[in-house]
Steps between C-alpha positions, in 0.01 A plus 500: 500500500219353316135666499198471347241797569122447394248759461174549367290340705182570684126510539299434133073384464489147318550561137741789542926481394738557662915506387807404749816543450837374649785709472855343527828642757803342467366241245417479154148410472601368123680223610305174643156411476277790665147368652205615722378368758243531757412400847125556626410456883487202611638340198876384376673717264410392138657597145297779272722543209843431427717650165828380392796706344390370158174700563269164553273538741293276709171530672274335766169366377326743738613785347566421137344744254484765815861587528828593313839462685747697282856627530702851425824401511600870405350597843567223681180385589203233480118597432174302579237647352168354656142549363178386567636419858235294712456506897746141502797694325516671900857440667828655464692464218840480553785500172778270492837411301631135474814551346708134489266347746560823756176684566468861619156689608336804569335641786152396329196755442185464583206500291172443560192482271177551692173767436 
Protein backbone atom coordinates (compact mmCIF):
# COMPACT_ATOMS: atom_id res chain seq x y z
CA UNK A 1 0.00 0.00 0.00
CA UNK A 2 1.20 3.30 -1.01
CA UNK A 3 1.74 6.28 1.62
CA UNK A 4 3.05 9.41 1.83
CA UNK A 5 3.39 10.92 5.52
CA UNK A 6 4.16 14.78 5.90
CA UNK A 7 5.39 16.46 8.89
CA UNK A 8 6.77 19.56 9.93
CA UNK A 9 4.28 21.78 9.82
CA UNK A 10 2.76 24.38 12.04
CA UNK A 11 2.38 27.85 13.43
CA UNK A 12 5.59 30.38 12.31
CA UNK A 13 5.49 34.81 12.51
CA UNK A 14 6.01 36.17 8.81
CA UNK A 15 9.63 35.94 8.03
CA UNK A 16 10.24 32.75 9.99
CA UNK A 17 11.22 28.89 8.14
CA UNK A 18 9.91 26.27 8.41
CA UNK A 19 11.04 22.45 6.79
CA UNK A 20 8.40 19.53 5.76
CA UNK A 21 9.04 16.47 4.99
CA UNK A 22 7.25 13.47 3.27
CA UNK A 23 8.26 10.18 4.15
CA UNK A 24 7.50 7.24 1.71
CA UNK A 25 5.60 3.41 2.77
CA UNK A 26 5.40 1.04 0.29
CA UNK A 27 6.91 3.37 -2.41
CA UNK A 28 10.08 4.62 -3.45
CA UNK A 29 10.00 8.27 -3.23
CA UNK A 30 13.11 8.13 -5.93
CA UNK A 31 11.15 7.10 -8.62
CA UNK A 32 8.68 9.75 -10.46
CA UNK A 33 8.58 13.30 -10.25
CA UNK A 34 7.99 14.37 -6.43
CA UNK A 35 6.07 17.94 -6.01
CA UNK A 36 4.34 20.14 -3.34
CA UNK A 37 1.46 21.38 -3.30
CA UNK A 38 -0.88 23.43 -1.40
CA UNK A 39 -4.50 24.16 -0.91
CA UNK A 40 -5.52 27.40 1.18
CA UNK A 41 -9.29 27.95 2.29
CA UNK A 42 -11.34 28.81 0.03
CA UNK A 43 -9.03 28.33 -2.80
CA UNK A 44 -8.22 25.24 -5.43
CA UNK A 45 -5.25 23.24 -4.78
CA UNK A 46 -2.22 24.82 -6.61
CA UNK A 47 1.47 23.46 -7.38
CA UNK A 48 4.54 24.83 -4.97
CA UNK A 49 7.44 22.94 -6.22
CA UNK A 50 7.93 19.97 -8.15
CA UNK A 51 11.61 17.87 -8.57
CA UNK A 52 12.25 15.23 -11.02
CA UNK A 53 14.45 12.00 -10.61
CA UNK A 54 17.21 13.82 -12.52
CA UNK A 55 17.27 16.25 -9.50
CA UNK A 56 15.60 19.37 -11.60
CA UNK A 57 13.45 21.13 -9.78
CA UNK A 58 10.70 23.51 -10.46
CA UNK A 59 9.14 26.34 -8.60
CA UNK A 60 6.07 28.67 -8.51
CA UNK A 61 6.73 32.34 -9.06
CA UNK A 62 5.30 33.00 -5.57
CA UNK A 63 7.72 31.27 -3.88
CA UNK A 64 10.87 31.30 -5.95
CA UNK A 65 13.99 32.35 -4.06
CA UNK A 66 11.93 31.35 -0.63
CA UNK A 67 12.00 27.64 -0.91
CA UNK A 68 14.11 24.47 -1.71
CA UNK A 69 12.28 21.15 -2.53
CA UNK A 70 15.02 18.49 -2.24
CA UNK A 71 15.20 14.70 -2.14
CA UNK A 72 17.12 11.84 0.11
CA UNK A 73 16.71 9.04 -1.76
CA UNK A 74 18.87 7.11 0.93
CA UNK A 75 15.96 7.85 3.36
CA UNK A 76 13.32 7.82 1.25
CA UNK A 77 12.06 11.10 1.52
CA UNK A 78 11.32 14.72 0.01
CA UNK A 79 12.25 18.14 1.87
CA UNK A 80 10.80 21.72 1.38
CA UNK A 81 12.66 23.96 3.06
CA UNK A 82 10.67 27.35 3.30
CA UNK A 83 12.09 30.77 4.43
CA UNK A 84 11.03 34.08 4.64
CA UNK A 85 7.41 32.62 4.63
CA UNK A 86 4.69 35.48 4.30
CA UNK A 87 0.97 35.42 5.76
CA UNK A 88 -0.24 34.15 1.78
CA UNK A 89 2.09 30.96 2.02
CA UNK A 90 -1.09 29.84 4.78
CA UNK A 91 -2.83 26.43 3.64
CA UNK A 92 -1.93 22.91 3.88
CA UNK A 93 0.62 21.52 2.05
CA UNK A 94 0.09 18.29 0.97
CA UNK A 95 3.20 15.97 -0.98
CA UNK A 96 2.52 14.02 -3.93
CA UNK A 97 4.13 11.31 -6.43
CA UNK A 98 3.14 11.17 -10.20
CA UNK A 99 4.80 8.22 -11.22
CA UNK A 100 3.67 7.34 -15.19
CA UNK A 101 0.82 9.72 -15.02
CA UNK A 102 -0.49 7.90 -11.51
CA UNK A 103 -0.51 10.36 -8.63
CA UNK A 104 -0.41 9.46 -4.93
CA UNK A 105 -0.82 12.04 -1.81
CA UNK A 106 -0.45 12.63 1.64
CA UNK A 107 -2.68 13.45 4.33
CA UNK A 108 -1.46 17.26 3.96
CA UNK A 109 -0.08 19.46 7.02
CA UNK A 110 -1.01 22.46 7.96
CA UNK A 111 0.93 25.48 8.22
CA UNK A 112 0.13 28.70 8.94
CA UNK A 113 2.20 31.94 9.02
CA UNK A 114 0.53 34.63 11.11
CA UNK A 115 2.01 37.02 14.32
Amino acid sequence: QVQLVESGGGLVQPGGSLRLSCAGSGVFLSRGVMGWYRQAPGKQRELVATITTGGTTNYADSVKGRFTISRDNARNTVSLQMNSLKPEDTAVYYCNRNLWGSDSWGQGTQVTVSS
